[in-house]
OpenMM code with the backbone's topology and positions (N, CA, C; nanometers):
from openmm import Vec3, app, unit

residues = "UNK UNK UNK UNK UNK UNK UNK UNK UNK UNK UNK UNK UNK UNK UNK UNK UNK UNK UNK UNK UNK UNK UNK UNK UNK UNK UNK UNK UNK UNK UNK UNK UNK UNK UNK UNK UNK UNK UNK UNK UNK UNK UNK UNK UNK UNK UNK UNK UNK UNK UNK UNK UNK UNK UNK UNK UNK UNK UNK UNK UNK UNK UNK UNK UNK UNK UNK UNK UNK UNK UNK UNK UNK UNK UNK UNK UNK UNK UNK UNK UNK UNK UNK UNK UNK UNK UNK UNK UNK UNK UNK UNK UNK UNK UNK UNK UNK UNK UNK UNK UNK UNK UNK UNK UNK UNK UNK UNK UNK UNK UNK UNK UNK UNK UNK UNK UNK UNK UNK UNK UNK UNK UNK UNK UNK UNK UNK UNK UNK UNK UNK UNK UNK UNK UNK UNK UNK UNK UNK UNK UNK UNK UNK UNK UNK UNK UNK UNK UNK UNK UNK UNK UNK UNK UNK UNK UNK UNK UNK UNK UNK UNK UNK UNK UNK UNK UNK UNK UNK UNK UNK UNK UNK UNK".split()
positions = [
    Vec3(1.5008, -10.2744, -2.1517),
    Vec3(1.5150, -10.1577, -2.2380),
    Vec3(1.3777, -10.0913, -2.2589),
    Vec3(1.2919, -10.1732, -2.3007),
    Vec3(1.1377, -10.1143, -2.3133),
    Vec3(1.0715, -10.0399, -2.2151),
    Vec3(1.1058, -10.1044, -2.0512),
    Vec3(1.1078, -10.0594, -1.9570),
    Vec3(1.1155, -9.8586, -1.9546),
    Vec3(1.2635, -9.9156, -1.9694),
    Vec3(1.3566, -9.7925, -1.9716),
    Vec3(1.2698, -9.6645, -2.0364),
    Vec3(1.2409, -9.7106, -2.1784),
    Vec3(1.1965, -9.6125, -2.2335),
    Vec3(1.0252, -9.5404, -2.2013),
    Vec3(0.9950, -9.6587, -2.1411),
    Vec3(0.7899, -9.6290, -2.1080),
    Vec3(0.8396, -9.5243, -2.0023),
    Vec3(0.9573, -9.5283, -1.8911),
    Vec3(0.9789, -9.4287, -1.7982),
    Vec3(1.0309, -9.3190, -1.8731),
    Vec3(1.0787, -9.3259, -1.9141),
    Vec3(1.1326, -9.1763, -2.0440),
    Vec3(0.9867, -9.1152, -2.0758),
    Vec3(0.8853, -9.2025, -2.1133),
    Vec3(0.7844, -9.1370, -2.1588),
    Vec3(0.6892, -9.0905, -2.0574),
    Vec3(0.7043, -9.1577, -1.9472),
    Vec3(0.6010, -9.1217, -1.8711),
    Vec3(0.6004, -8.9675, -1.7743),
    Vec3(0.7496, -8.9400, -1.7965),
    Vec3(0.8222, -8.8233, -1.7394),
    Vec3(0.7467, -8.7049, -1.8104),
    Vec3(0.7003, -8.7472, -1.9520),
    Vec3(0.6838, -8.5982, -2.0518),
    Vec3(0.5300, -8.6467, -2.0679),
    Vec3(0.4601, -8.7065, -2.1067),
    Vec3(0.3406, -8.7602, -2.1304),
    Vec3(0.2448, -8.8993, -2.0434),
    Vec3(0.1085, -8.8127, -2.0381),
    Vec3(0.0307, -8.8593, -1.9458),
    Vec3(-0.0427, -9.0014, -1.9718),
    Vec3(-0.0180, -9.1173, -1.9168),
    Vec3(-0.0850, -9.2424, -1.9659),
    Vec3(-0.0514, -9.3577, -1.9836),
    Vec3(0.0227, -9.4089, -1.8860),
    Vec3(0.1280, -9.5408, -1.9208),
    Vec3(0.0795, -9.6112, -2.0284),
    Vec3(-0.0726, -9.6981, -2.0073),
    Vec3(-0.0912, -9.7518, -2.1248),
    Vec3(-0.1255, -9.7071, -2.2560),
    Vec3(-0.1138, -9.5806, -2.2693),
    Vec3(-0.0829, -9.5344, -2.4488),
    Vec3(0.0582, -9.5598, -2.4896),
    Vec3(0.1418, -9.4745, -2.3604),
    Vec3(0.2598, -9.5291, -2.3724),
    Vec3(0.3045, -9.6444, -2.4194),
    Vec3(0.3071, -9.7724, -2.3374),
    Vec3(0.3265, -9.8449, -2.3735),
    Vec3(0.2656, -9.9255, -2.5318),
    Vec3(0.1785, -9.8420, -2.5739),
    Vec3(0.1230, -9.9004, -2.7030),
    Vec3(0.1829, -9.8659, -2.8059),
    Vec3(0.2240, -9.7069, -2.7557),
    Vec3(0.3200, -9.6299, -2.8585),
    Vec3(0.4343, -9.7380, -2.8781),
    Vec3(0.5173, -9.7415, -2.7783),
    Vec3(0.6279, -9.7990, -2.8062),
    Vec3(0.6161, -9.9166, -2.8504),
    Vec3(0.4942, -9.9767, -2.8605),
    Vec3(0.5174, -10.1498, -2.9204),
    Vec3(0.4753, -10.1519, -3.0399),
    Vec3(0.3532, -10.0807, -3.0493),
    Vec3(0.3134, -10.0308, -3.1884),
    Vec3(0.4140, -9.9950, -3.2590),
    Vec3(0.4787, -9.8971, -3.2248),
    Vec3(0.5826, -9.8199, -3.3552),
    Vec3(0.7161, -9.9200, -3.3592),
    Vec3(0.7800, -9.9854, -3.2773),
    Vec3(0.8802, -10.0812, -3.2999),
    Vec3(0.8576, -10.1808, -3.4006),
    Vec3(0.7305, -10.2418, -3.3396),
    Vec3(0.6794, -10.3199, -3.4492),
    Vec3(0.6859, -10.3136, -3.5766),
    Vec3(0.6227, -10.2199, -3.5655),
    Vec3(0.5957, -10.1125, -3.7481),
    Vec3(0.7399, -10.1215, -3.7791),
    Vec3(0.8118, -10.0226, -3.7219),
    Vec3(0.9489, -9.9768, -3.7788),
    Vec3(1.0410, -10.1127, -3.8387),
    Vec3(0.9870, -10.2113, -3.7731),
    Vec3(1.0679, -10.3660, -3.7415),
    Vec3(1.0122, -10.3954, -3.8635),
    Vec3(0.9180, -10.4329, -3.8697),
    Vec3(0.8268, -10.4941, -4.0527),
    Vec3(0.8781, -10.4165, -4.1421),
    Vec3(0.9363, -10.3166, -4.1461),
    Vec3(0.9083, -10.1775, -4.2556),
    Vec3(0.8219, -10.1178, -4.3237),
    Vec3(0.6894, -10.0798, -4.2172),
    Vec3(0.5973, -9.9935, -4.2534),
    Vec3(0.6452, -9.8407, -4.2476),
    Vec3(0.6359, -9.7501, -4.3701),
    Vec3(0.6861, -9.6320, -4.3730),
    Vec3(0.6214, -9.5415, -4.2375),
    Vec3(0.7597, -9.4792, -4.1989),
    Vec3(0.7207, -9.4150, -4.0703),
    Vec3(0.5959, -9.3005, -4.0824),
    Vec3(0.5596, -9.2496, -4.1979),
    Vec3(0.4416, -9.1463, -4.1961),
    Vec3(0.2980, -9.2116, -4.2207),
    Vec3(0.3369, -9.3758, -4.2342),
    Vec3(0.2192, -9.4515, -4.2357),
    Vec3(0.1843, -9.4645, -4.0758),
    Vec3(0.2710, -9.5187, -4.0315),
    Vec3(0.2680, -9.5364, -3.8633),
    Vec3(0.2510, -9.4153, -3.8090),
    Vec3(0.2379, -9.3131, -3.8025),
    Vec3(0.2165, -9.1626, -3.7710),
    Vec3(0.0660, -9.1515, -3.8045),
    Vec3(-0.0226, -9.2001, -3.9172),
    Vec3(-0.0730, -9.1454, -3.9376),
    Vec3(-0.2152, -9.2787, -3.8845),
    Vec3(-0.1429, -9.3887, -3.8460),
    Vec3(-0.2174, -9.5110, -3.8042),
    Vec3(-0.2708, -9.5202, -3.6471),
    Vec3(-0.1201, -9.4306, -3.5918),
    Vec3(-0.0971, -9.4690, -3.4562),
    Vec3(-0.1849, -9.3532, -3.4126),
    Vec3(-0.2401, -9.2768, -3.4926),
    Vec3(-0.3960, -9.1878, -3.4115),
    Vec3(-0.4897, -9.2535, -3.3885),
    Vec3(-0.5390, -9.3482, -3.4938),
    Vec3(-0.6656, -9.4628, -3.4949),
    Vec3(-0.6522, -9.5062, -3.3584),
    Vec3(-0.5120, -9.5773, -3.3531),
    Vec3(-0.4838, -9.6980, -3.2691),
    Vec3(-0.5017, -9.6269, -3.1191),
    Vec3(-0.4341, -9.5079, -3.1232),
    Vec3(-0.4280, -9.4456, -2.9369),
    Vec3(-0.5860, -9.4381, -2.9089),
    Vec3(-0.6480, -9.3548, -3.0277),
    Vec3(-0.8331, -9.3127, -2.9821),
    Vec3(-0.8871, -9.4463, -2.9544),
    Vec3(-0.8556, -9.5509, -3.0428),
    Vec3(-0.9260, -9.6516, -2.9988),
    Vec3(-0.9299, -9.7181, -2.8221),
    Vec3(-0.8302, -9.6936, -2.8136),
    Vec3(-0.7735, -9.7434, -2.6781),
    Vec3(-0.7974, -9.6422, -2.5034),
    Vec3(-0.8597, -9.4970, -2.5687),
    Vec3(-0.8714, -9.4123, -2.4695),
    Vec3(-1.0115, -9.4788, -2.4033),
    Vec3(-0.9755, -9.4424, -2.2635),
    Vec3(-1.0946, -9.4803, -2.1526),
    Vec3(-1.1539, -9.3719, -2.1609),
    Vec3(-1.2829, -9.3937, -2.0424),
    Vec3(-1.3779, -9.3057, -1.9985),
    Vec3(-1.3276, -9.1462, -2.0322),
    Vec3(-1.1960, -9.1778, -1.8916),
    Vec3(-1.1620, -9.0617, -1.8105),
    Vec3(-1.1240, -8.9733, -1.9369),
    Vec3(-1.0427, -9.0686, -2.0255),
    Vec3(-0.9732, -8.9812, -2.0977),
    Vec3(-0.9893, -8.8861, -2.2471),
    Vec3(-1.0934, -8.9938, -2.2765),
    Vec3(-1.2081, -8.9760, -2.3591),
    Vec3(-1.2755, -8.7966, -2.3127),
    Vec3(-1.2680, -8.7866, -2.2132),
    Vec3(-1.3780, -8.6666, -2.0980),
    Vec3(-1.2254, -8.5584, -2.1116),
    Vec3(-1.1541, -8.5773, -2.0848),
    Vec3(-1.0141, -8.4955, -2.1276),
    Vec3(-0.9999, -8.4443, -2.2416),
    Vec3(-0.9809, -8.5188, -2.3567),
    Vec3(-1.0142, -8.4803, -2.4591),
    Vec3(-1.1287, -8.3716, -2.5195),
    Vec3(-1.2334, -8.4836, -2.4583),
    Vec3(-1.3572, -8.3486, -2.4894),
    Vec3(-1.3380, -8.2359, -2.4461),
    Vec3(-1.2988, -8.2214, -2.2901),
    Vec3(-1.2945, -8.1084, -2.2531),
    Vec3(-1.1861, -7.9965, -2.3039),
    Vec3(-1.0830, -8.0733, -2.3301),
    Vec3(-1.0172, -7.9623, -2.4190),
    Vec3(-1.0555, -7.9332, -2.5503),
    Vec3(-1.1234, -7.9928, -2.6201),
    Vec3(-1.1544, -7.9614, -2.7632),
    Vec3(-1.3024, -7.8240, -2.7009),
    Vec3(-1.3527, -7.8574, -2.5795),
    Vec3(-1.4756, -7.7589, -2.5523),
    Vec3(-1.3867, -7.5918, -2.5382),
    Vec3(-1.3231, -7.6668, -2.4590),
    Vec3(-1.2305, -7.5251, -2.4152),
    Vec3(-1.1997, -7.4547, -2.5533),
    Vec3(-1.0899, -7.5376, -2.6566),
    Vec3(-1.0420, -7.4291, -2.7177),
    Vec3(-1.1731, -7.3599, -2.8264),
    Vec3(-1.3168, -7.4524, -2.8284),
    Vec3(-1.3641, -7.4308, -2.9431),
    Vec3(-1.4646, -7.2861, -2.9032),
    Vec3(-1.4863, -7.3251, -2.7595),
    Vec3(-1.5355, -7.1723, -2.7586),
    Vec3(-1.4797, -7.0584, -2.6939),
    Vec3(-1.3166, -7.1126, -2.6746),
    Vec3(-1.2613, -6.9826, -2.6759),
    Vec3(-1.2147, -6.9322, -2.8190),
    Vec3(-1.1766, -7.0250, -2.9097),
    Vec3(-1.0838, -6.9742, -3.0628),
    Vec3(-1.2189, -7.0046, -3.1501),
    Vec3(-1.3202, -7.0861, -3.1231),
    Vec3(-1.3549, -7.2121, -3.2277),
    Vec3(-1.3426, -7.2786, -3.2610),
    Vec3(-1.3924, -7.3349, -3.3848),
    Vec3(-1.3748, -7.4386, -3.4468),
    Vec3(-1.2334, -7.4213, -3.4866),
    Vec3(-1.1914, -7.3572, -3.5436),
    Vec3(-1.0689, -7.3011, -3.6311),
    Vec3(-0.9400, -7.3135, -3.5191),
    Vec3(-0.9881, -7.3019, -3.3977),
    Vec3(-0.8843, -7.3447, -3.3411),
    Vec3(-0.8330, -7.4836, -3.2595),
    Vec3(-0.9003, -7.5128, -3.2795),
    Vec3(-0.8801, -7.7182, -3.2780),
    Vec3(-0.7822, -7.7443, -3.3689),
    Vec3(-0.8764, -7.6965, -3.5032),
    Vec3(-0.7935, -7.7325, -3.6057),
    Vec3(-0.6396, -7.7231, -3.6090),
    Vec3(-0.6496, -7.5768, -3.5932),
    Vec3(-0.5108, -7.4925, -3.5771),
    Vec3(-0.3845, -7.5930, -3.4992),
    Vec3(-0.4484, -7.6141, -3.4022),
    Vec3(-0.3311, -7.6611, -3.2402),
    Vec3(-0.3270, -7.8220, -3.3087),
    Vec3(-0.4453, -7.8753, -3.3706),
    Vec3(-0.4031, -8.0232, -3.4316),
    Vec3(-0.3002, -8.0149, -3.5738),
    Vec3(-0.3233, -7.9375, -3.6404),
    Vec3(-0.2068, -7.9103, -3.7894),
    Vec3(-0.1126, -7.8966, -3.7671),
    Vec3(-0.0697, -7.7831, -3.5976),
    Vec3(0.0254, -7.7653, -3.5849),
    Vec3(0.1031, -7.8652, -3.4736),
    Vec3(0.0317, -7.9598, -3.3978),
    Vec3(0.1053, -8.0838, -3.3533),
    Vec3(0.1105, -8.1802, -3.4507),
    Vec3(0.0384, -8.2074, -3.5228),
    Vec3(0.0590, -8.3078, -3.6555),
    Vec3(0.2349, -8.3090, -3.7078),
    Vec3(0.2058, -8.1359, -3.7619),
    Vec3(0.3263, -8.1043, -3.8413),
    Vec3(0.4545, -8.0838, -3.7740),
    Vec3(0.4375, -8.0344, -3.6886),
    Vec3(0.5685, -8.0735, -3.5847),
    Vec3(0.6246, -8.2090, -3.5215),
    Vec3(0.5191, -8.3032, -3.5227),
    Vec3(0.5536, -8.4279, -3.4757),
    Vec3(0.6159, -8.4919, -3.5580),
    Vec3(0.5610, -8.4545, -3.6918),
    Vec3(0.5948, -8.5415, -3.8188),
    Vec3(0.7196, -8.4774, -3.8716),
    Vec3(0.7807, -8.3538, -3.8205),
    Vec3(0.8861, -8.2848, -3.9237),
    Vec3(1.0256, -8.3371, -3.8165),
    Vec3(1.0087, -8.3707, -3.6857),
    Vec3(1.0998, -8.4009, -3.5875),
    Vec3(1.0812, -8.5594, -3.5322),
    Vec3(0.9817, -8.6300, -3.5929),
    Vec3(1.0230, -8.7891, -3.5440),
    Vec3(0.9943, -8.8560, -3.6817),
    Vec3(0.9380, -8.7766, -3.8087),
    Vec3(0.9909, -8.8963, -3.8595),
    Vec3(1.1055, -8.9354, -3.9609),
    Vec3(1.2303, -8.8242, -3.9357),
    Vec3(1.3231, -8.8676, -3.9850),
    Vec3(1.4138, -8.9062, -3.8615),
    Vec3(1.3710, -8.8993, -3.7719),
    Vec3(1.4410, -9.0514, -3.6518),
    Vec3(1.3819, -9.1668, -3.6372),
    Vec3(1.2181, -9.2064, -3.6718),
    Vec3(1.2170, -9.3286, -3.7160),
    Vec3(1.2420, -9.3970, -3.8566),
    Vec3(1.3088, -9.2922, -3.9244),
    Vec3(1.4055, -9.3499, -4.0930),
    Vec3(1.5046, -9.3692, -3.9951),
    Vec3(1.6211, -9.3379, -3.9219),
    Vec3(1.7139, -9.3570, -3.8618),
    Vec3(1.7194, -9.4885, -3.7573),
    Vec3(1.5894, -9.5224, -3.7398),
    Vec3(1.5912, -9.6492, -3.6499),
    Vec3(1.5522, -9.7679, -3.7391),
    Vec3(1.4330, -9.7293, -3.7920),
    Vec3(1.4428, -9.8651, -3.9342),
    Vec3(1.5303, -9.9037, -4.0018),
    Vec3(1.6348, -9.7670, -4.0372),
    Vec3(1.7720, -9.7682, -4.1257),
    Vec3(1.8343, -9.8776, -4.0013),
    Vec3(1.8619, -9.8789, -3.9126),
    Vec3(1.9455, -9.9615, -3.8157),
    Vec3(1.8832, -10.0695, -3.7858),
    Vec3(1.7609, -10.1304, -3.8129),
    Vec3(1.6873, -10.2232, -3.7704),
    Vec3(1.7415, -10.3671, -3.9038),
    Vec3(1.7506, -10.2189, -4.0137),
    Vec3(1.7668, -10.3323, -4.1602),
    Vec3(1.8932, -10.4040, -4.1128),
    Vec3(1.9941, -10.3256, -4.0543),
    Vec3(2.1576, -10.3637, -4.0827),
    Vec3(2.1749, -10.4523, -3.9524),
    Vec3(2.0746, -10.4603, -3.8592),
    Vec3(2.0961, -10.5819, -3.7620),
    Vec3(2.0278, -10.6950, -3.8455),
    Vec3(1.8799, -10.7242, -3.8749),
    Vec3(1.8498, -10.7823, -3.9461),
    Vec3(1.9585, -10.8193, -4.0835),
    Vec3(2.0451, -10.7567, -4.1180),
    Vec3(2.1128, -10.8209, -4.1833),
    Vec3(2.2658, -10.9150, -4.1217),
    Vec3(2.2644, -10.8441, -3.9799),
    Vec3(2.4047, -10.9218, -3.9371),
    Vec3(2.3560, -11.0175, -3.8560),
    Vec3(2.2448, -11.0819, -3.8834),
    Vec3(2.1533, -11.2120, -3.8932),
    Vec3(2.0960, -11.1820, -3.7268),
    Vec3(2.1129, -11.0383, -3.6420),
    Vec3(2.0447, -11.0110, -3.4862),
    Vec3(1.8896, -11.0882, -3.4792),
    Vec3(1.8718, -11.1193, -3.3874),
    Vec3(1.7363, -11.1818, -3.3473),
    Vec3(1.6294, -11.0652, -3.3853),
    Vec3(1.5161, -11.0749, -3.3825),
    Vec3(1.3772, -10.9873, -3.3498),
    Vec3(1.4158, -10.8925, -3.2538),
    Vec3(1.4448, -10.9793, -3.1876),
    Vec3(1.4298, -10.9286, -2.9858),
    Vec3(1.5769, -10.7614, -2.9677),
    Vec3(1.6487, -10.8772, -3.0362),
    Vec3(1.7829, -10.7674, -3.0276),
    Vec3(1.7421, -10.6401, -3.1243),
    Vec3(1.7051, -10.6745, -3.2535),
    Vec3(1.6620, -10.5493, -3.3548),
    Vec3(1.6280, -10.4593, -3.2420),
    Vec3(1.4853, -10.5188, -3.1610),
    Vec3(1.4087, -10.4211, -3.1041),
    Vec3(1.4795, -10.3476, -2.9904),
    Vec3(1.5474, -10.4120, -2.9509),
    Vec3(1.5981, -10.3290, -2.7848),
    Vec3(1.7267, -10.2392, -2.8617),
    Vec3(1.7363, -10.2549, -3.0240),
    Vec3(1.8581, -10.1755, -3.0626),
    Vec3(1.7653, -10.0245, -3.0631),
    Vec3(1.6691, -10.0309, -3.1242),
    Vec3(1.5669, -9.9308, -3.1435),
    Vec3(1.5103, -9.9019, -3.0072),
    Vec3(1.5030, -9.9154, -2.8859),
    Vec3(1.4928, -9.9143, -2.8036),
    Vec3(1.5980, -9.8271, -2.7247),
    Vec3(1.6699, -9.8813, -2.7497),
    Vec3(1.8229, -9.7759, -2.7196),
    Vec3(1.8140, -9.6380, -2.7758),
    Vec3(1.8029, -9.6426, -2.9110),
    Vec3(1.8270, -9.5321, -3.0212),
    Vec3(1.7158, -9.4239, -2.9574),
    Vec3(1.6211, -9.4988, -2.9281),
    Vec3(1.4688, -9.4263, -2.8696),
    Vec3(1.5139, -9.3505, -2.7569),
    Vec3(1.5919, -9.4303, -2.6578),
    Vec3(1.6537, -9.3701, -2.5296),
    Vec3(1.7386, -9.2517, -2.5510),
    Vec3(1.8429, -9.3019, -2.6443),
    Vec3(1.9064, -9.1668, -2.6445),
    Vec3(1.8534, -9.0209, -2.7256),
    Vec3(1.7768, -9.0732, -2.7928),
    Vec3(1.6918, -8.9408, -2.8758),
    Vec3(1.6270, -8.8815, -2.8117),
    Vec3(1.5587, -8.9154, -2.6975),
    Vec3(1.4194, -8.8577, -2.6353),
    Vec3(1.5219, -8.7802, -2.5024),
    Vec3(1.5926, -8.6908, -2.5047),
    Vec3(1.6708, -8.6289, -2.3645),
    Vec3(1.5916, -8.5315, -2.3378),
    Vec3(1.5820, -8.4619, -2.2293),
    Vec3(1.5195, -8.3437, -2.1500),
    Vec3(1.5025, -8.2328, -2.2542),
    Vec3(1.6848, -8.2410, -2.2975),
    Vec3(1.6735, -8.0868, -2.4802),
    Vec3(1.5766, -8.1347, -2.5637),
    Vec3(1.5441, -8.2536, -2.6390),
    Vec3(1.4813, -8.2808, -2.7121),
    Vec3(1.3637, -8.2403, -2.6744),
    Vec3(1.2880, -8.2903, -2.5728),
    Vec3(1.1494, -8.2245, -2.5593),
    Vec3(1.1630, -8.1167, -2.5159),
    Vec3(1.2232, -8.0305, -2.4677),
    Vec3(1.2353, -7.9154, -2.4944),
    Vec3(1.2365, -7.8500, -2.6103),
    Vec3(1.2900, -7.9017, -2.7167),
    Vec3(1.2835, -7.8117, -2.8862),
    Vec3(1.1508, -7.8344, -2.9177),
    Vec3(1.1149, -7.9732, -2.8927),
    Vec3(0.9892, -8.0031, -2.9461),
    Vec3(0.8710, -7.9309, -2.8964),
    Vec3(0.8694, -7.8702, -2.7327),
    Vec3(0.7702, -7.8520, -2.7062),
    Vec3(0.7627, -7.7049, -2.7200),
    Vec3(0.8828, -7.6381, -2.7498),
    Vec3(0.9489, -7.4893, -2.8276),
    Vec3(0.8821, -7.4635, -2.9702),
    Vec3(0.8969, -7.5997, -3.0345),
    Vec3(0.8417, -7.5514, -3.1636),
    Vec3(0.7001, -7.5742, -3.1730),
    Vec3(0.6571, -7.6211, -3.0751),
    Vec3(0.5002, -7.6235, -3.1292),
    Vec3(0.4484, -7.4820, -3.0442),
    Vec3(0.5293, -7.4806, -2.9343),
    Vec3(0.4369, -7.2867, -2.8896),
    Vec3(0.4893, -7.1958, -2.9471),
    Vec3(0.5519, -7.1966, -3.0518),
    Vec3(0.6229, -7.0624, -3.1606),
    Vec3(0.4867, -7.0343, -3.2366),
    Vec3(0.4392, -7.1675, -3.2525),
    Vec3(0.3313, -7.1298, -3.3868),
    Vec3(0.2207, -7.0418, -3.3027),
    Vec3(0.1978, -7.0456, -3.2091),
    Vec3(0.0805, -6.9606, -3.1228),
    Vec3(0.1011, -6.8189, -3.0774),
    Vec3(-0.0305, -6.7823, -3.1283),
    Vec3(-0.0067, -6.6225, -3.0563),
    Vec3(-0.0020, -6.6312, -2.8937),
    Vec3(0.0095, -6.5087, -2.8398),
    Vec3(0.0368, -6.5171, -2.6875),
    Vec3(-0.1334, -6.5459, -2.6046),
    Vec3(-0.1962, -6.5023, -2.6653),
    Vec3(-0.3450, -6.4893, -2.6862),
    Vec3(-0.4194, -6.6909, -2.6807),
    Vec3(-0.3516, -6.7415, -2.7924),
    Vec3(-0.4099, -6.8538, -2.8278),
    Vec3(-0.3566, -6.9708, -2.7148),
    Vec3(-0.1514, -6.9263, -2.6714),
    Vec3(-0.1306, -7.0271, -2.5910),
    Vec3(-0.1647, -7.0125, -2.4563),
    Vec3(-0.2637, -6.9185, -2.4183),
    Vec3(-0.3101, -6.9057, -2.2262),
    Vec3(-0.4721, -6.9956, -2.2697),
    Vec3(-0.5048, -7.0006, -2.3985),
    Vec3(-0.6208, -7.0731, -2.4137),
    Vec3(-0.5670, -7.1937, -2.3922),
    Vec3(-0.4752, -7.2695, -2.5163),
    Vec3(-0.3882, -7.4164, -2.5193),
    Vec3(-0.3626, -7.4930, -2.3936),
    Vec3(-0.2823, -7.3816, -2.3261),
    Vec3(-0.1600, -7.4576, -2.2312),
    Vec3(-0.2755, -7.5131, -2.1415),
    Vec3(-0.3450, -7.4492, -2.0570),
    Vec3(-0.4136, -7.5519, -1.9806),
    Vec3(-0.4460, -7.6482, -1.9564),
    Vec3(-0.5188, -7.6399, -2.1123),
    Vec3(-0.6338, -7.7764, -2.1565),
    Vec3(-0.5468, -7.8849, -2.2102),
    Vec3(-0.3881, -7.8424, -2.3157),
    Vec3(-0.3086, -7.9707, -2.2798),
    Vec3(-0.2034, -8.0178, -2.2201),
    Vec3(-0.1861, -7.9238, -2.1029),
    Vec3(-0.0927, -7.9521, -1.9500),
    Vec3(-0.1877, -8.0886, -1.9372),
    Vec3(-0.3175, -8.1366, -1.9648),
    Vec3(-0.3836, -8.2127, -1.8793),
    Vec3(-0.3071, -8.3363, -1.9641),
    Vec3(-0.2713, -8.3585, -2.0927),
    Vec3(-0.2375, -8.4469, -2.2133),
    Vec3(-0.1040, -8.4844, -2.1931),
    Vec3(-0.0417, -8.3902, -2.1827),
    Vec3(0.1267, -8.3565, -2.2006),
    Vec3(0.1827, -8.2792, -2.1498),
    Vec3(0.2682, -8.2818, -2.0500),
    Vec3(0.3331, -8.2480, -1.9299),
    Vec3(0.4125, -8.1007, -1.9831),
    Vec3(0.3282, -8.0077, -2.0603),
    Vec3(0.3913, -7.8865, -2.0700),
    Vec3(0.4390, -7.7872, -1.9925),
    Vec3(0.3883, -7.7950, -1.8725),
    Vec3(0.4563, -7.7543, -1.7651),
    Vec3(0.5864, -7.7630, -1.7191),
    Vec3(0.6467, -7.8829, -1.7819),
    Vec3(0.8067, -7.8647, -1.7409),
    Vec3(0.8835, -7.7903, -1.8348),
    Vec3(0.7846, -7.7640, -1.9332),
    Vec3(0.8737, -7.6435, -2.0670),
    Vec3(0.7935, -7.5147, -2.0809),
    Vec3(0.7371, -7.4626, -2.0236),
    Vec3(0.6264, -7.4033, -2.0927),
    Vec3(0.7015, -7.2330, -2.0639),
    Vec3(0.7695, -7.2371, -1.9490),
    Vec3(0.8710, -7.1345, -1.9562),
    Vec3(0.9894, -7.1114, -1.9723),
    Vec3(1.0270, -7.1987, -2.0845),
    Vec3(1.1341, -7.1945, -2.1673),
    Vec3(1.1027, -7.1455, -2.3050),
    Vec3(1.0118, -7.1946, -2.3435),
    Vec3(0.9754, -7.1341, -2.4524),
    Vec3(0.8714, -6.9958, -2.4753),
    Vec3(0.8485, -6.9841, -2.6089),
    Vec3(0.8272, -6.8613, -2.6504),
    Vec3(0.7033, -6.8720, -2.7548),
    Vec3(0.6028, -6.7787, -2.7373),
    Vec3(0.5211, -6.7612, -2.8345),
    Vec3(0.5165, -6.6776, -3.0006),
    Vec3(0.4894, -6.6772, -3.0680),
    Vec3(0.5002, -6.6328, -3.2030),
    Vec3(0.5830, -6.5558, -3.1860),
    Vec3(0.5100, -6.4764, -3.0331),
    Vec3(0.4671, -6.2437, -3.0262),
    Vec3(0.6383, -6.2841, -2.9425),
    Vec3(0.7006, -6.3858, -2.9246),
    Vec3(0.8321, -6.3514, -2.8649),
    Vec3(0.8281, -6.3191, -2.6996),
    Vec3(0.6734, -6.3865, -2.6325),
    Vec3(0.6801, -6.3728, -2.5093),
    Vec3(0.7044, -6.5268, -2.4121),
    Vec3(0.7293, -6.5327, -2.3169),
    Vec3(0.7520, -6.7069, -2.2969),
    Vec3(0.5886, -6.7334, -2.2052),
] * unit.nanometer
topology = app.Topology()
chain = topology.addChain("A")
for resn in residues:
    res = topology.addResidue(resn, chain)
    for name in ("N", "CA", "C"):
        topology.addAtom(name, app.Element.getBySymbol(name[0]), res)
């Protein structure tokens, strides 16, 4: 099942082993009952800690890009507005997987089973539409202007290229 899902992720986002940290990290969490906006707000520490060289140099380079094309102000901007979108669309589906984690844990399910139940739930949440809304609502917030700066620098992060002309900017252009 875990399997299953690191390939789900690897389809939309660049990095098996973040991937895979994501998903063990946040099961975990969700499994103990650490509140999901704690784990949201942990699992930034945990990914930076873990970035290599290469990726480390990715990063920079997109934070160079947008800062002297927008500035400073626009780092900010493109981080508030993935923050707040991440957090307004996953974390009332990880209340929905903890909520299901309690009620196996109560029909006495193993660890192992909890997790591959959440594992499942993960599978079916994450479909082609889903990242599609998701990757819809974070280029709404951008002018048409700001996302020919964006898209480049995080096509390199996150596979926006398989949505990027589906969706639409603030100004209503795709």
């Amino acid at each position: 099942m875990r399997i299953n899902v690191l390939s789900l992720l690897k389809k939309h986002i660049i990095g098996d082993q973040i991937n895979q940290i994501i998903v063990d990290y946040v099961m975990e969490e969700l499994y103990i009952g650490t509140d999901p906006s704690t784990i949201g707000n942990n699992l930034v520490s945990k990914i930076t800690s873990m970035l290599t060289a290469l990726q480390y140099g990715t990063v920079t380079i997109f934070g160079t890009v947008i800062t002297t094309k927008l500035g400073l102000q626009g780092v900010n901007n493109f981080v508030n507005v993935l923050k707040n979108v991440s957090s307004n669309n996953l974390t009332p589906f990880m209340y929905q997987i903890q909520n299901r984690m309690i009620e196996t844990k109560g029909e006495n399910d193993t660890k192992q089973e909890s997790l591959n139940d959440g594992l499942y739930y993960t599978l079916t949440f994450f479909s082609k539409k889903r990242f599609l809304t998701f990757s819809c609502r974070i280029k709404k917030h951008f002018t048409n202007y700001q996302w020919k700066v964006y898209y480049p620098a995080i096509n390199d992060i996150v596979m926006f290229n398989l949505y990027n002309n589906e969706c639409m900017t603030s100004e209503g252009v795709v």
